[in-house]
N, C-alpha and C positions, 0 to 999 in steps of 0.2 A: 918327445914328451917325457917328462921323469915326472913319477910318480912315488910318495914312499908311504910305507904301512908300517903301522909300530902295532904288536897285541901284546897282551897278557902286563900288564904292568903291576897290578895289582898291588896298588898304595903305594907301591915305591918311588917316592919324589926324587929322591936322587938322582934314582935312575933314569926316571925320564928327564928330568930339567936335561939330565948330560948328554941324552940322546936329541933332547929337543936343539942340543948348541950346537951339535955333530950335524944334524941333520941342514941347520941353517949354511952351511960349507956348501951344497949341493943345488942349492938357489931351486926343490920342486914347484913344478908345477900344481901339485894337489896332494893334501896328507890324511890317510884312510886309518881308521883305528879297530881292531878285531873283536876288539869286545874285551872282555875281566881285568876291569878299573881297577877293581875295589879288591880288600879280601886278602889279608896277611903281612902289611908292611908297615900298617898305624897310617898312611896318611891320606885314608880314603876322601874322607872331603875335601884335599886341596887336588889330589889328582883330578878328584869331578870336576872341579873351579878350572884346575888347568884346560883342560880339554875344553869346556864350555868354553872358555876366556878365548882361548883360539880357534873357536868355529872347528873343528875336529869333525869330522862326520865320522861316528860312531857306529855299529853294530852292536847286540847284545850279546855280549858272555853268559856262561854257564852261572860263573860268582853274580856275576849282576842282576841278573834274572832271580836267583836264590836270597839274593840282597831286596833285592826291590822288592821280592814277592812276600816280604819278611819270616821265611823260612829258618828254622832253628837247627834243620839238617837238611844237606844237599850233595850230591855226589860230589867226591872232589879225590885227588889219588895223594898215596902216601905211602911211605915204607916201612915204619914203624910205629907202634903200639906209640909212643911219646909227639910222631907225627901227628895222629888222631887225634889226640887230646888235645895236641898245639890247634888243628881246625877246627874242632870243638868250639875251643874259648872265642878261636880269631872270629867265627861265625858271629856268636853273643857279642863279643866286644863291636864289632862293626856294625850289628841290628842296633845298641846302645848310643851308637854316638852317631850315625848317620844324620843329616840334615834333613826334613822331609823334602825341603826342594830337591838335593839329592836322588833321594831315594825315587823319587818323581821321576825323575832323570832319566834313571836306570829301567826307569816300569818303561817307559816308553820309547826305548831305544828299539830297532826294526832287529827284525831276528836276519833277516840278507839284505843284503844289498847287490844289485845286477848293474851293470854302467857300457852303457853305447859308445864308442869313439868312431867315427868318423873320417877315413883319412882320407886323401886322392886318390887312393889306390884298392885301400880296401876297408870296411867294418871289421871291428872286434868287439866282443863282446867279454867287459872281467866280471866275475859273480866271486862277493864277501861275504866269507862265514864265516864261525865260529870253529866248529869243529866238524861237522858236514852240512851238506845242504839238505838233510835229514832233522841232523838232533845237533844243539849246542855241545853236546855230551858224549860224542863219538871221537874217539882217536883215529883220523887220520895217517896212520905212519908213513915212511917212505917205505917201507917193506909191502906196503899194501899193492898188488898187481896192478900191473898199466890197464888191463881189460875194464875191472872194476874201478878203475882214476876214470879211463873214457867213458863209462855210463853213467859216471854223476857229471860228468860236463856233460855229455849229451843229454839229462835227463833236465837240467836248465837253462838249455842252450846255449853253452860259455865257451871261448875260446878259450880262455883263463881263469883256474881257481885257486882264491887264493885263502889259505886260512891259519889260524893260530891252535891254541887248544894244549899242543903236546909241546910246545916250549923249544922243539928242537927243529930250526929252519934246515928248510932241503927245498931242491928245483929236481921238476923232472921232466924231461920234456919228451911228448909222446906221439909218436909217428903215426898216423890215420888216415885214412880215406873218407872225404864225403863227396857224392853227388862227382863220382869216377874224378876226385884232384887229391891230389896227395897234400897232406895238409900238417902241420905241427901244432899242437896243445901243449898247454903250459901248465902244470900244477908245482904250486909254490905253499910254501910253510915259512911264515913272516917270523918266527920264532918268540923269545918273550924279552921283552924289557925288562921288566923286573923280579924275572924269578929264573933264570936260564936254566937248562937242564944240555946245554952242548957242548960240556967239556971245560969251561973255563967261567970267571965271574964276573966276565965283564956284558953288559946290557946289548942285545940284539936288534937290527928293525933292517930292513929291504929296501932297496931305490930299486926301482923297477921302470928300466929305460925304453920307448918305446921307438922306432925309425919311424920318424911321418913316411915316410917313401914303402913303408909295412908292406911284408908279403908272407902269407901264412906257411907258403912253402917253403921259406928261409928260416930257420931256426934262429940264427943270429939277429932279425929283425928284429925282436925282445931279449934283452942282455935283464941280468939279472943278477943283481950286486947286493952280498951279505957285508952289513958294516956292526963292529963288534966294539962298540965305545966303553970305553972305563968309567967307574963314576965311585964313589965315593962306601964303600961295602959297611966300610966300620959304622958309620952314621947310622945304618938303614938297619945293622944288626943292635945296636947301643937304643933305636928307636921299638924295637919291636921286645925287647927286656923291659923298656920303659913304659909300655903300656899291658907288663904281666904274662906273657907271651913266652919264656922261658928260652932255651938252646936248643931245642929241637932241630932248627934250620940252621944253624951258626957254620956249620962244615958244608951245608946245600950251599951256602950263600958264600963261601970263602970258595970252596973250588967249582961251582959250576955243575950241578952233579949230571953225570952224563947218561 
């Protein structure tokens, strides 16, 4: 079973059409979205459109959540004083032009999503979230300890969690005990579509392959493949001057900032 997850795109059409072409190569079987549509790139309503248009099962972002709720400030990270002000405006300019269908959208996208699979051999269970299965709003990192990765799968009883938030994809797969069987968990970071923060500018998203013949004790039963597709930068930077937005992100968005 292949499975792919795209998060964080936030307006950037470019970047998803290019990921949406990439991804079509890979023939999945189901495509899961992390949540933060909207919120920095100008093309938050055809992103909505896109994702409605193809039945998308969505989650709620932090931006979405703060979009939809029409909030005029909302936590969001940045590295400079011209950063801020770029979120500032980007915030007002996307409450301003937002579609109420849209926005509608966004109110009522699920804050997780949990998913049953079924195999001949064994149940798994993947739980989607944003940034934990706490708050849309918490960093995840991969520095975070395996103890505290295993008490929030075991706190919603997942084999695999999978989430966006920090922009920067990473797997980590962590050795356990339940019920005296030695067992393998999965924690993944689907990275961002349209705003990468891993090194390089090209758009991120996860196939996540799964062995129907599944056994929790094998590690390799679930393969886990980062694909890192190119798409069009100048467009997406030429787009975000054009609706007043300034250069704040022009060198975020040319090298990937890491």
């Amino acid at each position: 079973m292949k499975i792919v997850f795209i998060s964080d795109i936030h307006a950037n059409l470019p970047a998803l059409e290019a990921v949406w072409e990439d991804i079509q190569k890979h023939s999945p079987d189901n495509i899961f979205c992390l949540g933060d549509l909207v919120n920095f790139a100008g093309w938050d309503n055809e992103v909505i459109n896109f994702i409605r248009s193809h039945n998308i099962i969505t989650i709620q972002g932090n931006h979405d959540q703060g979009i939809g709720n029409r909030n005029d400030k909302f936590p969001y990270s940045f590295k400079t004083q011209a950063q801020k002000e770029f979120g500032i405006l980007s915030i007002k300019i996307v409450q301003e032009n937002i579609t109420d269908v849209n926005r509608k959208f966004l109110q009522t996208l699920s804050f997780s999503l949990v998913i049953t699979f079924k195999f001949p051999s064994q149940t798994i269970r993947l739980a989607l979230v944003h940034g934990s299965p706490e708050s849309n709003e918490e960093y995840v990192k991969e520095e975070v300890r395996d103890n505290v990765l295993l008490k929030m799968l075991h706190d919603i009883n997942a084999d695999i969690l999978i989430m966006g938030h920090t922009h920067k994809p990473y797997h980590k797969t962590i050795f356990c005990e339940e019920e005296n069987l030695t067992i393998y968990k999965h924690v993944i970071n689907a990275g961002s579509v349209g705003k990468p923060k891993h090194g390089n500018n090209k758009a991120c998203y996860v196939l996540l392959d799964i062995d129907e013949k599944l056994q929790l004790n094998n590690p390799s039963s679930i393969a886990v493949q980062f694909h890192y597709v190119p798409y069009d930068v100048k467009k997406t930077i030429d787009k975000i001057h054009l609706i007043g937005l300034g250069e704040a992100y022009d060198e975020f968005l040319l090298k990937g900032e890491a």
